[in-house]
Each structure stands twice: as structure tokens, then as C-alpha cells.
C-alpha positions as CSV (number, residue, x, y, z in Angstrom):
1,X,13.7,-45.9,-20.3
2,X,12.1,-45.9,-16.9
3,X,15.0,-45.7,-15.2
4,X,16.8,-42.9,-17.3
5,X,13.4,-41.1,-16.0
6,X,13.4,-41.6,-12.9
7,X,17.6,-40.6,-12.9
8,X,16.3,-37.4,-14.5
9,X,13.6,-36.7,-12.1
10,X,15.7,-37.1,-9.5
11,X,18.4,-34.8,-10.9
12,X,16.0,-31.7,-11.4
13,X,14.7,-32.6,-7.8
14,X,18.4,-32.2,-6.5
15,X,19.0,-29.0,-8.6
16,X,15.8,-27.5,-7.8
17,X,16.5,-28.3,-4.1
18,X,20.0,-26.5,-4.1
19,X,18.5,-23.4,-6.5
20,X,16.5,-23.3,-3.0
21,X,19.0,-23.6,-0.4
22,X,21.4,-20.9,-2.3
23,X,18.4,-18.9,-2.4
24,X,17.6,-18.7,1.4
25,X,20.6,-18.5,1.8
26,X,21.5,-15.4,-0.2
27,X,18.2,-13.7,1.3
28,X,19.6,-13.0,4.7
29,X,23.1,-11.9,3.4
30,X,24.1,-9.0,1.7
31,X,24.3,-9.9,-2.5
32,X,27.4,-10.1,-4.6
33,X,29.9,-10.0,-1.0
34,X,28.7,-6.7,-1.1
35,X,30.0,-5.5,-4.5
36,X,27.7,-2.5,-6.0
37,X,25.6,-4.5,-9.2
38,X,26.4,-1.2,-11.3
39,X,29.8,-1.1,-11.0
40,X,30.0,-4.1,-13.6
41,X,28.5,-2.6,-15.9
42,X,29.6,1.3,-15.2
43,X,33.2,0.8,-13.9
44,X,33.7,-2.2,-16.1
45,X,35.3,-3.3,-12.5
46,X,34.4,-5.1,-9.1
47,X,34.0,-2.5,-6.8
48,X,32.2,-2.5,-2.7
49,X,29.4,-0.6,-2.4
50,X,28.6,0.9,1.6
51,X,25.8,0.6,4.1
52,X,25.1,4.1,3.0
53,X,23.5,2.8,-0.4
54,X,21.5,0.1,-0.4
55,X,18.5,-1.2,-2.1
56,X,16.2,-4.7,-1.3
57,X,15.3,-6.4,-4.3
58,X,13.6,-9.6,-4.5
59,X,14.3,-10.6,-0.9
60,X,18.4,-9.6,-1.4
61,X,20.4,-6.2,-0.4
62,X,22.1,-4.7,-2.4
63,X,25.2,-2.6,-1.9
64,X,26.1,0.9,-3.9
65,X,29.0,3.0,-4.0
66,X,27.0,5.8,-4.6
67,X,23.4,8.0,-4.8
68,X,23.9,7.9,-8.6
69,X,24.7,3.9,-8.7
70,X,21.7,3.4,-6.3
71,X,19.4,5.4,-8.9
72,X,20.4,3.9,-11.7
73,X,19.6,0.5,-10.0
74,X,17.1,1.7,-9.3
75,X,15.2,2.8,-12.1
76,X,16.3,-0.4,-13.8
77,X,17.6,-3.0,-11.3
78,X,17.3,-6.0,-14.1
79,X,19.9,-4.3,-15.9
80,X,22.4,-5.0,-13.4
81,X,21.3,-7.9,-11.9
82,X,23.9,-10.9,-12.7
83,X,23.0,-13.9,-14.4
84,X,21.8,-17.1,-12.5
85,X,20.6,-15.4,-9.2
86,X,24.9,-14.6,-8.3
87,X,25.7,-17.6,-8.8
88,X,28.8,-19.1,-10.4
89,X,27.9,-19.0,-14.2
90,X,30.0,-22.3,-15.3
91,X,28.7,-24.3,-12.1
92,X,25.1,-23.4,-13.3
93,X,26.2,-24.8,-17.0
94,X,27.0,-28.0,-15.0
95,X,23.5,-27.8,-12.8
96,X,25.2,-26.7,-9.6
97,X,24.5,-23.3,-7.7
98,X,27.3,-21.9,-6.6
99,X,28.2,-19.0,-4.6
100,X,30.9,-16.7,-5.7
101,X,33.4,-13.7,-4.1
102,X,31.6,-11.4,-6.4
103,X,35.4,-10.5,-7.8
104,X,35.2,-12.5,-10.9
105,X,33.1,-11.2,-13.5
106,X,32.5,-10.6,-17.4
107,X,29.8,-8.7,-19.4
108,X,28.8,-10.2,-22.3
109,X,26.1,-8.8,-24.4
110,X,25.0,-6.8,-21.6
111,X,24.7,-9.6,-18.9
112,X,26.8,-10.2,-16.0
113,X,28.3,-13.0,-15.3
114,X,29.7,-14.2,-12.1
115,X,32.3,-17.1,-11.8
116,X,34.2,-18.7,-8.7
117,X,37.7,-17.7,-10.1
118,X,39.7,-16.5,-13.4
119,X,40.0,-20.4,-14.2
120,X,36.6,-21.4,-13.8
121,X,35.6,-18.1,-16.0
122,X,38.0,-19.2,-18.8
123,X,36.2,-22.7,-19.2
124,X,32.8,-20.5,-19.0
125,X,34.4,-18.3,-22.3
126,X,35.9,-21.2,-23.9
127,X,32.4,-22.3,-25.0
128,X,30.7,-19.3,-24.0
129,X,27.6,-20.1,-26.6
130,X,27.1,-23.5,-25.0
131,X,27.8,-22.7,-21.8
132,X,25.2,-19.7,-21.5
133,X,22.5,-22.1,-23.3
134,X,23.5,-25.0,-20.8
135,X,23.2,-22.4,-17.6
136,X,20.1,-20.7,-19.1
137,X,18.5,-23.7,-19.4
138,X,19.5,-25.3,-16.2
139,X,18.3,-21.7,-14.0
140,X,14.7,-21.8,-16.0
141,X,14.8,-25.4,-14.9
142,X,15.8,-24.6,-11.3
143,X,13.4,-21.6,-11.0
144,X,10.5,-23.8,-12.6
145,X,10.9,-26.2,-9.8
146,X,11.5,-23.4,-6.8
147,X,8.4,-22.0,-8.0
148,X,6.6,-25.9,-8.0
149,X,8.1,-26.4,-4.5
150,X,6.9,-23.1,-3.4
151,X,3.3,-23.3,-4.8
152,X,3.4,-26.9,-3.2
153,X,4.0,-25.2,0.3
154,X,1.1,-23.0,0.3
């Protein structure tokens, strides 16, 4: 039992560790490859925003393709904001972050989900109950420990 403990310990440090590294990493480039957040949702499409509408947001830019698509951001930016930070929604079910093209996504109940490719996307949808359950749970996990880390630092 000690050991199965310490093997879990270790497994949260390592995820917590990479939610990190994905996280500095993301904040000094430009989110989703550049693909406007509302266009997901709007379009029902991938689309790339331009340097002529952009918005920071929790230490990331974001790219629009319009005024109106910046606006609607926005005024509610956690509407579009994809699951998992932008990170590859069936790698999160597994514990790993991720990074994805930004090209391959779904909506599903009004969230956004990002995957690595159109295979990796049908596993996510194959068990898309357990797999959003798995990912939500691994993300609070990942952010709990981010925030421990970070708290640690000060």
C-alpha cells in the first residue's frame, strides 16, 4: 500500500510538472496556432484569426478574425475558451498535456475540445462520458498541483 502511494504521488508530481511546462510554454506563444477561440463555436469551423484582433487572457494571446469575434470574447472569454488549457482532450483523459494544431476540434455541450488528430478525436467520442470525466479530473488534478507548486515558490 505504501508503495502504490508513493507510485501515485509520483504520478501527480509528473502530471502536475508537465501541466507546468505546457503552461509556460503556451504563455509566450500565440494560443490555439493562432486559430480565433469563437470561430468554434460561431463558424462551427477552425478558422485563423490576425494580428489585427487580439486579446491577452490569462497570460495567453489570443487571435480573432474579427472586431465582432474579439467582442464577443470578450465580454465572455470562458465561453470560448477550450477545454484543458488547449490541450489535446484524449491525452488529458490519459494524464498527458498535449499540444495540439488547433485544427481538430468538437463542441460538445457547449465546450470545446481540442484533439491532436481526427483519430485521436474518435477514441475521445468513442467514450466521450468517460473520457471527459477522466480529463476533467486529471486537469483539476493538474491545476491543484500548478497552483501548490506555485504557492510553494512564493
Amino acid at each position: 500500500m505504501k508503495l502504490f502511494r508513493s507510485l501515485l504521488a509520483g504520478a501527480f508530481a509528473i502530471l502536475a510538472s508537465t501541466a507546468v511546462q505546457a503552461a509556460d510554454k503556451m504563455k509566450s506563444e500565440v494560443a490555439l496556432n493562432g486559430h480565433c477561440p469563437v470561430c468554434y463555436i460561431a463558424a462551427g469551423k477552425a478558422v485563423k484569426g490576425t494580428d489585427s484582433f487580439k486579446a491577452s487572457h490569462e497570460g495567453q494571446t489570443y487571435l480573432f478574425v474579427s472586431q465582432d469575434a474579439l467582442d464577443a470574447f470578450n465580454k465572455e472569454p470562458a465561453k470560448f475558451l477550450p477545454a484543458y488549457g488547449g490541450n489535446c482532450a484524449i491525452c488529458m483523459a490519459k494524464g498527458n498535456t498535449v499540444s495540439v494544431t488547433g485544427e481538430t476540434f468538437f463542441v460538445h455541450e457547449g465546450r470545446i475540445f481540442l484533439n491532436k488528430s481526427a483519430k485521436l478525436e474518435t477514441m475521445f467520442k468513442d467514450n466521450l462520458a468517460e473520457n471527459i470525466k477522466a480529463a476533467d479530473k486529471n486537469w483539476k488534478t493538474a491545476m491543484m498541483a500548478k497552483a501548490e507548486m506555485m504557492k510553494d515558490k512564493k
